[in-house]
C-alpha positions, 0 to 999 in steps of 0.5 A: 500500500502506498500512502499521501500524506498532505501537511506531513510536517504537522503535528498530526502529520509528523505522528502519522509518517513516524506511525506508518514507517514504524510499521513499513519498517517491522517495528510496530508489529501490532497491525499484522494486516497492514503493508505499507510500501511507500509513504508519500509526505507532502507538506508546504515546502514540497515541490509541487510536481511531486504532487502528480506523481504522488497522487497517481500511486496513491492507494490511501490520502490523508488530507491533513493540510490545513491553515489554522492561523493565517496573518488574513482571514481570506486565507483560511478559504484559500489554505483549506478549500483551495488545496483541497480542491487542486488534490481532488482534481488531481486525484480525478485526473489519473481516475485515482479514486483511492479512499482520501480522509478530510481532516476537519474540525468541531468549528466545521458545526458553525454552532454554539462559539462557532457560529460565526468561525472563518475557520469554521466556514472554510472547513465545512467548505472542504467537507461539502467539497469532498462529499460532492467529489465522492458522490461523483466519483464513487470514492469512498472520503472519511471526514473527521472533524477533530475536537482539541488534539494534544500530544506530543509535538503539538506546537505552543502558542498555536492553537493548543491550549493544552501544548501552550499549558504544558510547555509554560509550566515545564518551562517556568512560564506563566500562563493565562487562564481567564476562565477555569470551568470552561470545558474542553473535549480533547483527544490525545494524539495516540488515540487518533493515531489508532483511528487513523491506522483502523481507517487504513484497514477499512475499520473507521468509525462512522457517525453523524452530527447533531451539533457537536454531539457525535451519533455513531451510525455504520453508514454516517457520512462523518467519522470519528475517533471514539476514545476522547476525555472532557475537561476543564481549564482548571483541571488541566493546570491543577493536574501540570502543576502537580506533575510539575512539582514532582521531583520535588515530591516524589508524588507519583499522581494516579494515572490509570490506564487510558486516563486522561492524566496519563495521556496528559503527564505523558504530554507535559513531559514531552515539553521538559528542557534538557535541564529538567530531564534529570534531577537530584535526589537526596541521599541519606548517607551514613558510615553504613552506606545510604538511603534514597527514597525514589517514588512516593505513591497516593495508595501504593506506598513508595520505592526506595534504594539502599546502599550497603557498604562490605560487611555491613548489616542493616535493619534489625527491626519490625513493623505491626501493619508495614511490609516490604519487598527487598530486591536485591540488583547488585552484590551478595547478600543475606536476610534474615526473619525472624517471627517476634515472640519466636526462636525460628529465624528464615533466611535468603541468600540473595544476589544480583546474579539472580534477582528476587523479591523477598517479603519483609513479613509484619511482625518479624523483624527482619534484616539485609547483611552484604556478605561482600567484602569488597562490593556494595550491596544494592537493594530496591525497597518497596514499601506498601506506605510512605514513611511517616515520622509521626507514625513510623510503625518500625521497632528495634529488635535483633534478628539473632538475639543475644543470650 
């Protein structure tokens, strides 16, 4: 299969070629279906006899060229219906009457705040003209109209709030929300992504409109992707903010599979400086070797990392309602169990030579000695609590009592 792509340097565009090469490439094996033999990029800066060629070959068109803030509103007509027309006649020329799938936009309703968009009105001209143009050629269009799109590589200061929200705040920069309730629908680049692919291999989803509500309908004239989110303004900044403060935190936000604020984090960090990428954590150092809390977590407890020097031993405490997963990655090492109120104590040979997670019980005091004398022993520790001073649940007791 070959495939047109028009206004591949976009934000859509770029996601798509880099979707489509992934597969062409034997890199995305998720879609066993699909062959992809050429993928064709075509965006403002391309020679424009390309076009010829590329519309000849074409199997697949994604229309995705578009003019979203032009310097005059009479080039919103001329960069979204005028293009649009010169590819169609160009597709009829070769009697190429490939599927071709119109990117437009919920403003293309001309309801509600969009009534009166010259964005809007030129993007309903493009659908109207490629409904005309599959009526008269039999080709099958799939026009989308898209709510607001945000994901990776979405320009800032554009026409993405959310790109604009999330490389301000990564950035220390302020932002301005004049309106906090105002409600968005968003669909995150991934998401269209997986409706772009489907409608490659004739599974698109198709719908009518009743204003911007979508009506699902198998033979609707519209199509649209099915996985979108809704929400506010404010929502969006409460939750950058708390990603922003993370290294300093430790917090992990929850961010259930498909959530939006998975999709969202995801995003904001696309948008770090090179200064942000890495951060420092503080380690508690001793003459034993050191303690460093990594990961705190809202119900799931925290993960930590501690460094034991040769010949050291660690621990040599107990916890009613605590409990852990010690892990050793690097060294050898032993722990010991030891059930309070008991004799009987259970012991683990543990190295990183062959990793396992060893429970640390409640109620049996428990330790890590490094038997090296040469190595380091490093452990990852999961606790199922964040470390509380002011309840610290943790008890001095010696493993190995002395008579």
């Amino acid at each position: 299969m070959k495939i047109l792509i028009t206004g591949a340097k976009g934000f859509v565009g770029r996601n798509l070629c880099c979707a489509l090469r992934n597969i062409k490439e034997g890199k995305d094996r998720t879609r066993p279906a699909l062959h992809i033999e050429e993928v064709f990029e075509y965006d403002i800066d391309t020679d424009p006899a390309l076009l010829t060629p590329y519309c000849q070959e074409a199997d697949f068109v994604f229309n995705l060229a578009g003019v979203n803030r032009p310097k005059d509103p009479e080039e919103f007509m001329k960069g979204n219906f005028g293009f649009a027309t010169t590819l169609l006649n160009t597709l009829k020329e070769f009697g190429n009457t490939c599927p071709i799938m119109l990117s437009s936009s919920q403003q293309a309703s001309l309801t509600g705040r969009f009534g009166n968009s010259e964005y809007g009105r030129s993007k309903k001209a493009g659908e109207d003209l490629f409904l005309d143009y599959a009526a008269a050629t039999g080709a099958q269009v799939l026009i989308y109209r898209f709510p607001n799109l945000f994901g990776k590589w979405c320009r800032p200061n554009y026409n993405s709030a959310v790109a604009t929200f999330c490389n301000n705040i990564a950035n220390d920069l302020p932002i301005q929300v004049n309106d906090p309730s105002v409600e968005l629908e968003l669909l995150y680049i991934d998401d269209l992504m997986q409706e772009m692919l489907d409608a490659l291999e004739g599974k698109a989803h198709r719908c009518e409109f009743e204003g911007l509500e979508v009506l699902p309908l198998s033979n609707g004239r519209y199509c649209y992707a099915p996985i979108t989110h809704k929400a506010t303004l404010g929502e969006i900044v409460e939750l950058l903010n708390v990603f922003h403060e993370q290294p300093k935190t430790l917090m992990m936000p929850e961010i259930p599979d498909n959530s939006f604020a998975k999709k969202l984090y995801s995003t904001y960090l696309s948008y770090l400086p090179k200064e942000k990428v890495a951060f420092p954590l503080k380690m508690n150092i001793d003459a034993r070797g050191s303690f460093t809390e990594l990961l705190h977590t809202p119900h799931c407890g925290q993960v930590s990392i501690n460094i034991s020097k040769p010949g050291i031993t660690k621990g040599e405490h107990w916890h009613n309602t605590k409990w852990e997963f010690f892990i050793v990655v690097a060294g050898h090492g032993l722990i010991q169990e030891r059930k309070i109120g008991t004799d009987e104590i259970i012991e683990f040979e543990v190295s990183g030579d062959n990793i396992q997670a060893v429970h640390m019980l409640p109620g049996y005091t428990h330790n890590i000695i490094n038997l090296s004398e040469t190595e380091n022993l490093v452990t990852v520790m999961w606790a199922n609590e964040i470390f509380n001073p002011n309840h610290p649940d943790t008890f001095g007791e010696l493993v190995a009592q002395q008579d």
